[in-house]
FITORLO-612111 format. One record per residue (C-alpha): z, x, y. Coordinates in pm, whole numbers. Each point is the difference from the previous one (the first is absolute). Layout:
BEGIN
Z; X; Y
...
This chain:
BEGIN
8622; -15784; 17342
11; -236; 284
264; -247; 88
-282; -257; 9
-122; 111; -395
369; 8; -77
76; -330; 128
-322; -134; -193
108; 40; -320
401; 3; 42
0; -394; -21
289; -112; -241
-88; 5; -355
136; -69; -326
131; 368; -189
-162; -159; -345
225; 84; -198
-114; -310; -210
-327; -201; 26
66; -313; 48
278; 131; 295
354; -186; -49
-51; -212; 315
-231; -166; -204
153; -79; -299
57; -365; -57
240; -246; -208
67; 151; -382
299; -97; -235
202; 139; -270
-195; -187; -237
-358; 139; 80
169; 354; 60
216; -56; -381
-375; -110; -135
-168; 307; 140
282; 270; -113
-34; -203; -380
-417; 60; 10
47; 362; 92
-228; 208; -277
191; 145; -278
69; 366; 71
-72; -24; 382
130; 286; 251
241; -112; 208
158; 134; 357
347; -127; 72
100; -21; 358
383; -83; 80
82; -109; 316
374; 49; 187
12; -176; 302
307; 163; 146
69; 341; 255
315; 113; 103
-133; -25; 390
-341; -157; 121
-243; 250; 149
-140; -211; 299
-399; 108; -94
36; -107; -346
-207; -283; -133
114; -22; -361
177; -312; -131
370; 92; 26
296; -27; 164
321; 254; 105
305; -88; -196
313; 239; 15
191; -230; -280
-141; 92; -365
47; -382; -130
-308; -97; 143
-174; 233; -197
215; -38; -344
-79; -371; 38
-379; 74; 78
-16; 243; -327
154; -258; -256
-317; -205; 105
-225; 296; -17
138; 58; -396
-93; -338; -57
-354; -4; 127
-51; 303; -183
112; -172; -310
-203; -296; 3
-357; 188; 147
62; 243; -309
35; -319; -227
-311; -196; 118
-229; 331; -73
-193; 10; -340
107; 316; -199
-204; 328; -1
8; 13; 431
129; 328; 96
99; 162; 339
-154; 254; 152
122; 33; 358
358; -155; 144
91; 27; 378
299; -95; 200
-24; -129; 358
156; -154; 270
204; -14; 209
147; 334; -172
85; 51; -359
226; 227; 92
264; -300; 114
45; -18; -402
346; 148; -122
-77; 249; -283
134; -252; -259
-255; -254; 126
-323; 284; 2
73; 39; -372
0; -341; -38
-293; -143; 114
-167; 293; -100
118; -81; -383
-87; -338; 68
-405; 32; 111
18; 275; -327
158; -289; -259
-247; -304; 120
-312; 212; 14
-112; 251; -186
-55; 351; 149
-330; 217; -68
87; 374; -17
-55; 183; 291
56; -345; 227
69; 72; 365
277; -94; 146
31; 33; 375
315; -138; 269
49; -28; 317
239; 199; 182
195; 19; 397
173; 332; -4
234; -166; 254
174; -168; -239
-47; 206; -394
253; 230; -142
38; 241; -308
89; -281; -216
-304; -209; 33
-215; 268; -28
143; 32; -340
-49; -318; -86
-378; -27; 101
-66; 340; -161
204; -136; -282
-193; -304; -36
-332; 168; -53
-119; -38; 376
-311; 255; 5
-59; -77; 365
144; -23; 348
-73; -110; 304
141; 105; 287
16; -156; 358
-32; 175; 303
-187; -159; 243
64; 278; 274
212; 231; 51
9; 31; 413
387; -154; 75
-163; -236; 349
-197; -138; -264
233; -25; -274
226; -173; 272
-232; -228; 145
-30; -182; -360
324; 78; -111
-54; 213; -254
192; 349; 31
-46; 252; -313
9; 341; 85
-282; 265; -196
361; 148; -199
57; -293; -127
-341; -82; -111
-76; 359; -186
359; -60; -148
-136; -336; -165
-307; 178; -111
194; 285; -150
254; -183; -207
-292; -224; -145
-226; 278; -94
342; 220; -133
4; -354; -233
-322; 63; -159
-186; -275; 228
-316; 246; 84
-200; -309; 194
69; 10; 392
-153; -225; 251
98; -4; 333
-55; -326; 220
-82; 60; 351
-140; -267; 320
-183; 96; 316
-25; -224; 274
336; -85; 29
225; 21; 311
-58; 277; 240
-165; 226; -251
-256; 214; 97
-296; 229; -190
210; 325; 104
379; -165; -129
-211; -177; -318
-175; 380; -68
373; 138; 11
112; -259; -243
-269; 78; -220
73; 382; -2
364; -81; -95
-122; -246; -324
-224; 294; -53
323; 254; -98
76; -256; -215
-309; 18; -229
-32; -367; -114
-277; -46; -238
-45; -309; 188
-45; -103; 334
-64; -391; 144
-81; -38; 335
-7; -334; 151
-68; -171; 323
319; -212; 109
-119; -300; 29
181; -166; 283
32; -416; -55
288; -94; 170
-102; -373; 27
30; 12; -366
305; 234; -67
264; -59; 229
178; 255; -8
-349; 242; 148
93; -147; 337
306; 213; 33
-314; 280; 31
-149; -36; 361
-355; -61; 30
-50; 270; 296
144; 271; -249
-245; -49; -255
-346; 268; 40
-297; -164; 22
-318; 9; -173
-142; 328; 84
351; 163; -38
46; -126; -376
-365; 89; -64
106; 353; 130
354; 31; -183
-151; -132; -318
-335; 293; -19
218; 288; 146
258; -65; -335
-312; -68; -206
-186; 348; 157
366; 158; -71
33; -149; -362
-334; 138; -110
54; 356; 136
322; 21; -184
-230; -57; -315
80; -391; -67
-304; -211; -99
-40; -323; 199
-24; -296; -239
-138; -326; 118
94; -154; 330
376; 207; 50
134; 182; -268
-9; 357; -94
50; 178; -325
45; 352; -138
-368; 101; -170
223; -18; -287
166; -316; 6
-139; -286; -189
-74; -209; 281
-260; 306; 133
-165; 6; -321
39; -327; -216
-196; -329; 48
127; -172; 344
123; -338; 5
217; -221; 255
237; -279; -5
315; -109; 153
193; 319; -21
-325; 170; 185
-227; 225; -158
84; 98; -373
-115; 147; -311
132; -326; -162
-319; -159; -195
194; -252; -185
-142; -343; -111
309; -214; 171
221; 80; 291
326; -202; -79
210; -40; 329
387; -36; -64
285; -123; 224
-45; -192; 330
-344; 14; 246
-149; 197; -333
-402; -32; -62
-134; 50; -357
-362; 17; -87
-99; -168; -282
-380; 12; -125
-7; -385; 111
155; 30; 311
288; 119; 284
346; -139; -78
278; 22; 258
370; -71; -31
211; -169; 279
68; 192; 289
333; -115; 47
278; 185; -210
246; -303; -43
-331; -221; -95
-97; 234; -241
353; 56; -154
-18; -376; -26
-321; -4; -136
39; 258; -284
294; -135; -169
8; -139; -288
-339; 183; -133
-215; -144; 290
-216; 176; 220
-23; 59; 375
-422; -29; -4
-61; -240; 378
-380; 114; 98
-244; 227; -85
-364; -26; -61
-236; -62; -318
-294; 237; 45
-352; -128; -20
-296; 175; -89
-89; 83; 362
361; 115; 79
-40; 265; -297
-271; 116; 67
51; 35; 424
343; 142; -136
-192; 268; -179
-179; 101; 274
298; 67; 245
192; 158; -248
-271; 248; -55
-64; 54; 415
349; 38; 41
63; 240; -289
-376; 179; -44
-112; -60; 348
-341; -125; -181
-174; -342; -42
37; -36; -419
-379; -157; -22
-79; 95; -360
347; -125; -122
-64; -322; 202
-323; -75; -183
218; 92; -333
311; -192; 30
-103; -274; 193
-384; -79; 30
11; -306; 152
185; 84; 294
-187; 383; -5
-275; -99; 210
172; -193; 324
278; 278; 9
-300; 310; 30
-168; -214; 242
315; 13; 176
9; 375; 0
-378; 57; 108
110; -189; 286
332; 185; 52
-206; 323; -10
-308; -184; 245
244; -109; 264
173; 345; 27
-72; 208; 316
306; 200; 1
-11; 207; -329
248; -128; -180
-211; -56; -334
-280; 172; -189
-277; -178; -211
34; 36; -331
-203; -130; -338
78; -376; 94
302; 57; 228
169; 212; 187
260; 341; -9
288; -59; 261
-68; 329; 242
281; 254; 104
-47; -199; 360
85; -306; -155
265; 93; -220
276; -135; 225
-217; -332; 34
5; -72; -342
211; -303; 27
-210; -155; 298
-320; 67; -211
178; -195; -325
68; -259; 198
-380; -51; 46
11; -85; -370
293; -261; 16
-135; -350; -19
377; -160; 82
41; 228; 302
53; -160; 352
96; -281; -216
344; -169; 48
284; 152; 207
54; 352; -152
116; 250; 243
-102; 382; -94
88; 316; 157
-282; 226; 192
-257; 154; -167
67; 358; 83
């Protein structure tokens, strides 16, 4: 492809990981949150996302909300607040809702002492109840893990882990401070699959600092000997007016466009000889693994087999999903300690969902995750919106000289060609976007 096509559709876009994106969200309370968790439907399926805002040493790519701390009070204090969220969500849910997915983020989980892991994990499994089979994934930096966490995750029913990488070539791992050898890695992965924890993603970034398609293709054939079932592959996004701490990354070592187009389809060309099957936008899956073969979905935590009704976000910067709406807790930590005690909670903004924002939500869930226009479920779900939105895709398909979509029915299948567009070709279907102030990182 051309640097001129490239630079076409590599404008910044939103990822999507939610519809309404967060940068829109506006002013929402405790109370309207509090109302919303009490008028959930009896027996609903929930996900449970808990959020640790700490690491033991900021990588300078990350854009996650946390913050380095090498003191563990800061993170006892943060937990006693977490408990008590956890107590009073549970409370405000009518009985019969059970959970079918739990994942913990950050930051890293893996800051937690083992006392704390079983904890929290007890905690999540006392205020809500637990379907069997739930998944339950973590977050893990192999920098900082030993044997005795491991045990506690494994012991605390964690099914899944995921690992971060990001790349293994050392003037990368320097140039954004994160140094973790491949030995240490595959030791990580060993001890949690000698645990009984058979799920293994590994996390991994092109585009960052001096990387190139041949050091990216050697990363890839080292993750490869470690035979994750999982593999995410993102595009840094570099927004260093927004995140401070970016600008410690120079501009000049950062590839450009047609360099990150070529890093990210040699590991993709790599991935799919080694047998992995690409799902949506970037991740890969064993043809075994349930995100190859069950329904695809997508939400904060990326792309998921999680179908559950409500998405409850715990713990500071958290979003939850409820069928009204987005809620989101305070950002920051001492705010949100503050905010949470005493059985309060930490809701600030989010976003009640109108009829139009469901139904444009459907659609870019089911581009990013099917790579098809859902036309017939439009007209099913929501018929009063159906008929703008599919006049919207004969005119996506119409203006489209390069390719990147194929006619279908009344829409459109997302083409191999456009595959890595699929965010620029959402956005088409985004009636807040270029609204406001929101920055996003490129599109490729």
């Amino acid at each position: 492809m051309t640097p001129e096509f490239l630079q076409r559709y590599a404008a910044p876009v939103p990822r999507y990981t939610s519809y309404p994106t967060a940068p829109h969200f506006t002013a929402i309370g405790p109370d309207t949150c509090a109302g919303w968790l009490r008028d959930a439907a009896p027996g609903s399926a929930l996900s449970i996302y808990a959020h640790i805002p700490f690491c033991n040493r900021l990588c300078w790519y990350c854009g996650c909300t946390t913050k380095a701390t090498q003191q563990y009070r800061p993170v006892a204090e943060y937990m006693t607040a977490l408990l008590e969220e956890i107590s009073t969500v549970g409370g405000l849910l009518p009985p019969g809702c059970r959970t079918v997915h739990v994942h913990w983020g950050g930051g890293s989980p893996s800051i937690l002492l083992p006392d704390d892991i079983r904890i929290l994990a007890g905690a999540i499994a006392a205020s809500f109840d637990q379907a069997a089979g739930a998944e339950f994934a973590v977050e893990v930096d192999p920098r900082h893990i030993d044997r005795a966490r491991v045990a506690a995750f494994a012991a605390a029913g964690v099914s899944r882990v995921s690992v971060g990488v990001q790349d293994f070539n050392p003037e990368v791992q320097r140039a954004i401070d994160r140094e973790q050898t491949v030995e240490m890695t595959r030791s990580v992965v060993e001890q949690f699959r000698a645990a009984g924890v058979r799920g293994v993603n590994i996390d991994l970034v092109y585009g960052l600092p001096h990387q190139t398609a041949d050091s990216v293709e050697r990363t890839m054939d080292e993750v490869l000997a470690l035979a994750p079932d999982r593999i995410a592959l993102f595009g840094y996004a570099h927004l260093p007016s927004r995140l401070p701490h970016q600008r410690l990354i120079p501009d000049e070592s950062l590839p450009g466009i047609a360099e990150r187009f070529a890093q990210a389809t040699r590991a993709a060309g790599q991935l799919v000889a080694a047998g992995y099957l690409r799902v949506g936008l970037d991740h890969f899956a064993r043809p075994g693994d349930p995100l190859a073969r069950s329904p695809l979905h997508r939400n904060f935590q990326g792309y998921t087999t999680d179908a559950a009704d409500a998405l409850l976000g715990l713990g500071a910067s958290s979003i939850g999903r409820l069928p009204q709406g987005y809620v989101q807790n305070s950002h920051a930590t001492a705010d949100y300690q503050r905010r949470v005690r005493g059985g309060g909670l930490a809701t600030v903004k989010g976003r009640e969902l109108t009829d139009e924002d469901r139904a444009r939500s459907l659609v870019i869930e089911r581009l990013m995750c099917d790579l098809a226009f859902p036309a017939a479920e439009l007209r099913k779900r929501f018929p009063a919106n159906a008929g703008p939105l599919i006049a919207e895709a004969r005119a996506v398909v119409d203006a489209d000289a390069d390719g990147l979509v194929a006619a279908e029915g009344e829409g459109f299948r997302v083409t191999e060609k456009g595959r890595p567009f699929l965010r620029t070709i959402c956005a088409t279907f985004d009636a807040y976007f270029n609204q406001g102030q929101a920055r996003h990182s490129v599109g490729v």
